[in-house]
Structures are given as structure tokens and as C-alpha cells.
PADOPA-353269 format. One record per residue (C-alpha): z negated, x negated, y. Coordinates in steps of 0.05 Angstrom, whole numbers, padded with zeros to 5 digits, always signed. Layout:
BEGIN
ZXY
...
END
This chain:
BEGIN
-03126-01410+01174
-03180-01354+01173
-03197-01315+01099
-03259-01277+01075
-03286-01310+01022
-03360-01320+00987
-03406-01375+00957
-03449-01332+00914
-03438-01270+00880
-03479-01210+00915
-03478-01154+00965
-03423-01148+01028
-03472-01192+01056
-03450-01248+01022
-03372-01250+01049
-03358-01304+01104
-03300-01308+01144
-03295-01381+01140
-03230-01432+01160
-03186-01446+01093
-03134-01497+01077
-03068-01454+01078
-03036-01436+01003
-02966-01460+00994
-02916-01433+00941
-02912-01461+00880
-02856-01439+00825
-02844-01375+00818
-02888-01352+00874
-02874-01335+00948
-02919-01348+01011
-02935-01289+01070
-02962-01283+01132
-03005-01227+01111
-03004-01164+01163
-03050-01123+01114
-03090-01126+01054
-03116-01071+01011
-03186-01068+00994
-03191-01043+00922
-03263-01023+00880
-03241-01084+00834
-03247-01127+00903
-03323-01120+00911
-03343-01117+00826
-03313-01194+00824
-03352-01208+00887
-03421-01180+00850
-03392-01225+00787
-03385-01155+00750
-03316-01171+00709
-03322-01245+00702
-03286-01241+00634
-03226-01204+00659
-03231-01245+00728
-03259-01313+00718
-03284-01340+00787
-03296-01407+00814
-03338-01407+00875
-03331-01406+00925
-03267-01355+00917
-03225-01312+00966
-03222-01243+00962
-03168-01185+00949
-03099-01175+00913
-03062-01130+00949
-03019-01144+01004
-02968-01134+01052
-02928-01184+01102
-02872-01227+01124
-02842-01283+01076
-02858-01349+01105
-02848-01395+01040
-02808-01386+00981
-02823-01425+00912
-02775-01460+00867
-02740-01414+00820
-02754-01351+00871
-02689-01308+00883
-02671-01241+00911
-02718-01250+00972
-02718-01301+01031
-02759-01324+01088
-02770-01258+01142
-02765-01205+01094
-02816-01150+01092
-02858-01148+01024
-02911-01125+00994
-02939-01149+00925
-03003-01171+00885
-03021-01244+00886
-03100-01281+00907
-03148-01291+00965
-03109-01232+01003
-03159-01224+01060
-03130-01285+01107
-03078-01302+01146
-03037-01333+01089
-03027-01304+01025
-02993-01327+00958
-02964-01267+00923
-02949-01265+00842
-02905-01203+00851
-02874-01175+00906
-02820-01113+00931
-02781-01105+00990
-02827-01050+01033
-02784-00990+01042
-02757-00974+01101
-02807-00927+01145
-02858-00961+01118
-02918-00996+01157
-02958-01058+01133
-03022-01015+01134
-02987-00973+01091
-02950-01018+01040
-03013-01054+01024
-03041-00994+00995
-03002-00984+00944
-02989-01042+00890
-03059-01046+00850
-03068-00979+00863
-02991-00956+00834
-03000-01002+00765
-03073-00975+00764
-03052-00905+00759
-02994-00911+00722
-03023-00952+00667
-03087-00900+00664
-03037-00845+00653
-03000-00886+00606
-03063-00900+00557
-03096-00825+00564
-03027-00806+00532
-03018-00734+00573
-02947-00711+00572
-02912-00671+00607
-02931-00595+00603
-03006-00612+00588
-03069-00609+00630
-03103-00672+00659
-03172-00672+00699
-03186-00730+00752
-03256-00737+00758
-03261-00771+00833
-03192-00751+00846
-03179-00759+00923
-03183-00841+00937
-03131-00892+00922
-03117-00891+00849
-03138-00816+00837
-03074-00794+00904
-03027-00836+00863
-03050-00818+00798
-03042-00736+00823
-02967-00742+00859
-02945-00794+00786
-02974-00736+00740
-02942-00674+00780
-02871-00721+00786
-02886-00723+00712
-02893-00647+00694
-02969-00656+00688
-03016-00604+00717
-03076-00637+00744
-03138-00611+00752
-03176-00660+00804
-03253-00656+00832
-03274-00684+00890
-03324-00677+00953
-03318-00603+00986
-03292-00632+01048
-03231-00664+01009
-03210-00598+00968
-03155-00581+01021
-03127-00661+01009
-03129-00652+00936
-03087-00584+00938
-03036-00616+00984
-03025-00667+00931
-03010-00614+00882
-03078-00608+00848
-03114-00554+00823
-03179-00574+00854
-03256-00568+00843
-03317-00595+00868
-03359-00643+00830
-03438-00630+00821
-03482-00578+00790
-03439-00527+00758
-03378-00573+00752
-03358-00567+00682
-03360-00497+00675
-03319-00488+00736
-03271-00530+00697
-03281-00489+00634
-03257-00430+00681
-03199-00464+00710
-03167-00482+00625
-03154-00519+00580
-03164-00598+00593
-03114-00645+00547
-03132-00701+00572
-03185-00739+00633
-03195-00793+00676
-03256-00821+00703
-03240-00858+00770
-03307-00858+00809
-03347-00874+00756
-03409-00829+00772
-03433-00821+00703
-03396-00759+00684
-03358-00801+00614
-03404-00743+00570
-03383-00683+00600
-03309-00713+00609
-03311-00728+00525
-03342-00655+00514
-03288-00623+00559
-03230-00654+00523
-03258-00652+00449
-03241-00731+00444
-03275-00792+00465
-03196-00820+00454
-03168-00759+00508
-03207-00800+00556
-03201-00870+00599
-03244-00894+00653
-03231-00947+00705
-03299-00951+00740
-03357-00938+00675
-03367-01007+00649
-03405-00969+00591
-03354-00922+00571
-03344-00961+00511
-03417-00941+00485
-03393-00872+00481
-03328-00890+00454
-03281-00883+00514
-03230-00935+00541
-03254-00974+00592
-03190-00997+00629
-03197-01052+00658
-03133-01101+00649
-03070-01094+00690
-02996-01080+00666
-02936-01099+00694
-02941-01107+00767
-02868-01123+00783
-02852-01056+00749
-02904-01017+00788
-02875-01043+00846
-02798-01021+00825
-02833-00950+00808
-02867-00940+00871
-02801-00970+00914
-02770-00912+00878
-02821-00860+00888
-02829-00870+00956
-02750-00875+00970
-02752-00809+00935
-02812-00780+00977
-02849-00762+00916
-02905-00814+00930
-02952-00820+01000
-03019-00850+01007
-03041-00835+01072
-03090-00896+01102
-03165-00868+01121
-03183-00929+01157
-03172-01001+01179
-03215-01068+01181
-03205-01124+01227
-03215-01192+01180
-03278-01202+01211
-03306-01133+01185
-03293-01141+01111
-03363-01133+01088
-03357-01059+01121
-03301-01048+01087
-03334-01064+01024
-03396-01020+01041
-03352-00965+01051
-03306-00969+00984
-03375-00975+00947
-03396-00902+00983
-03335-00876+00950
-03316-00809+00985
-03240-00836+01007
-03191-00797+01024
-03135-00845+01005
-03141-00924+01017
-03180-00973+01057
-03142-01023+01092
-03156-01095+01119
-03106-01108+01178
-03095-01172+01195
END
């Protein structure tokens, strides 16, 4: 089979689309033919060897986690799915042809594979950041780099929620942000007084991290009112780095049932034939998204 995978850590440059020896299933674990994989900011920090504590690698190594596809193998002890059904999940080495999943859900009908493989990393990812911040409902949260993946999800969890959000983002992705429910601002000069203007914040989020963890602590009052998933030094200034997954199986049930419900979409900006990884990787380091990055296979 074909997968993306590298030898060294590094730059895009250094992912090969090489021929693999096909996963199989082991217990508890199911095997897909994968249609689509999501390419996550997580992806290309364990390819530059960034978050070798949290992701020990042994090179070389496959890339992605997110997926979506058709069930080709089932492993021992697996029930409540079966060969041909429709998933998506979380599992290793996503980018190929085969995939092994750790945790999977039925895709919802209406659903495409481009779609479904946005959403599982990106689903636990913003609800666990929500989670630890510790905004409830009737309270005030600002998303700093509010309009990719995590940040759409983390806007349509938080308005289900009762939450107002207040989101920044690139001028050209203010209408996106308001169509998600947010109260929206632009980043740059002048942003935290524009903030200052628009109320009280309870509570932020730093998603892009673009070096903003300061102005985020000063606009809340509390280093603890704050959580980043992208500022490796966040810790210096006495904000949670996030950085270590939840419950995947019960992101998956949540966002089943927000998207059943409507209350959940995250719209796909572009797709990446296998062979165009590294571009895909070039463009989630730019930032800028307006939703999720897709590798279709």
C-alpha cells in the first residue's frame, strides 16, 4: 500500500510517499480503507520532533490521526460495527491507503468522507480546551485564531453551550466567524483594546499560537482563565499548555450528536491528493483556515 511517512524529523520536505506493509487489526481495533484523512497542526509538530514526550516516535513513522473510511477488518473483541460500514475515528499513520483506527463512529448520514475526517481530533480538541478554561454558560470566552479547525468547533460547542464568544481572526474571515455565532474582531495592532470595547472576557483560548499568551492573561485577570493549544511556552507565563487528549470515543458520540442535531458543521477549505501532503503541511503551518484541511485518498 501507499502512506506518507518520514525518516528524519524536519520541514514538509522531509515526507515521502513511500510503499508500506498494510496494518491489520489487532484487539480491540478495526482496519479501513481510508477515503480521507485530516491534517491536524499536531500532524506536522511530531514530524519536526516538537512533542516527542506526549508522542514518542520511532522512525521512520507514518503520519496523521484522523480519519474517515470503509471497515475492511475487524479485531477480536470489536462489536457494534462490521465490515462495509462507514466510520470515522482517531487511530495512526492515517495518510495511506489502510488505516488502523483506536476509536471510531458510524459517520452520520449526509455526511462525506472529506467531511467526517475533519472532525474527531478536532471535536475532543475543542471540547477538552473548553472543559479545562472552565467558562460556563452565561460567561464570555475570546478565541484568539478563532476561524480554523478547532477554533469553528470550539465557537458552534460554546454557543450550543450558552457561551458568548468573542473570536479574532484575519479580516477576510470576519463574515465566517459571525456565521458561526461569534462576536468577531480582527487580530493585530489595536487588538486588545478592540476587545476591551467589545466586554468583559471570563475566560480565553489561544489556538494559533502567535504569541498573544500576555495580552490573553492581562485580558482575563488570570494566567488560570487561560489555555493554549499551540504556545509550547505558555507554561513560563503560567498558562496551560494543552497538549494531551481526552476521551476520543466520547468526542465522537458528542459530535454524532451535534451533527444529527445540526448544531455542529465544519465546512472543508481544501483537499490533498496523498502525493501532496507536504503542501498540505505548508499550508496548515501558514495558518489562515477557514475550517479544515483534508487529505483525500
Amino acid at each position: 500500500m501507499k502512506r506518507v511517512s518520514f525518516a528524519e524529523f524536519g520541514g514538509p520536505d522531509v515526507l515521502r510517499l513511500v510503499d508500506a506493509e498494510e496494518p491489520h487489526a489487532g484487539p480491540g481495533r478495526i482496519r479501513i480503507t481510508v477515503r480521507a484523512a485530516g491534517v491536524n497542526p499536531v500532524d506536522w509538530r511530531i514530524r519536526e520532533g516538537q512533542l516527542l514526550k506526549a508522542h514518542p516516535v520511532e522512525l521512520p513513522a507514518g503520519v496523521g490521526l484522523d480519519a474517515s473510511g470503509v471497515v475492511d477488518e475487524v479485531g477480536e473483541g470489536v462489536t457494534g460495527v462490521a465490515v462495509g460500514d462507514r466510520v470515522f475515528g482517531e487511530g495512526v499513520s492515517t495518510y495511506a491507503e489502510f488505516a488502523v483506527l483506536s476509536a471510531w463512529a458510524r459517520m452520520p448520514q449526509g455526511l462525506s468522507f472529506e467531511e467526517a475526517a475533519g472532525y474527531p481530533s478536532v471535536v475532543e480538541t475543542a471540547l477538552r480546551v473548553i472543559r479545562e478554561v472552565g467558562v460556563r454558560s452565561g460567561q464570555t470566552l475570546l478565541v484568539s485564531g478563532a476561524s480554523g479547525g478547532v477554533g469553528s468547533a470550539v465557537l458552534q460547542i460554546a454557543r450550543a453551550r450558552g457561551i458568548t464568544v468573542i473570536g479574532t481572526a484575519g479580516a477576510a474571515n470576519q463574515d465566517y466567524l459571525r456565521g458561526l455565532g461569534a462576536v468577531a474582531t480582527t487580530y493585530g495592532e489595536g487588538w486588545v483594546e478592540r476587545v476591551r470595547r467589545l466586554g468583559r472576557v471570563d475566560a480565553a483560548l489561544d489556538l494559533a499560537g502567535s504569541g498573544v499568551i500576555r495580552e490573553l492573561v492581562e485580558l482575563t485577570g488570570d494566567p488560570r482563565k487561560v489555555v493554549s493549544i499551540a504556545d509550547l511556552g505558555a507554561p513560563e507565563l503560567g498558562v496551560r499548555f494543552s497538549g494531551v487528549a481526552g476521551s476520543v470515543p466520547d468526542a465522537l458520540a458528542e459530535a454524532v450528536d451535534l451533527l444529527g442535531r445540526r448544531a455542529l458543521h465544519i465546512p472543508v477549505e481544501k483537499t490533498y491528493p496523498l502525493a501532496e501532503a507536504a503542501a498540505a503541511h505548508i499550508d496548515s503551518q501558514a495558518g489562515h483556515a477557514r475550517g479544515r484541511r483534508v487529505i483525500v485518498v
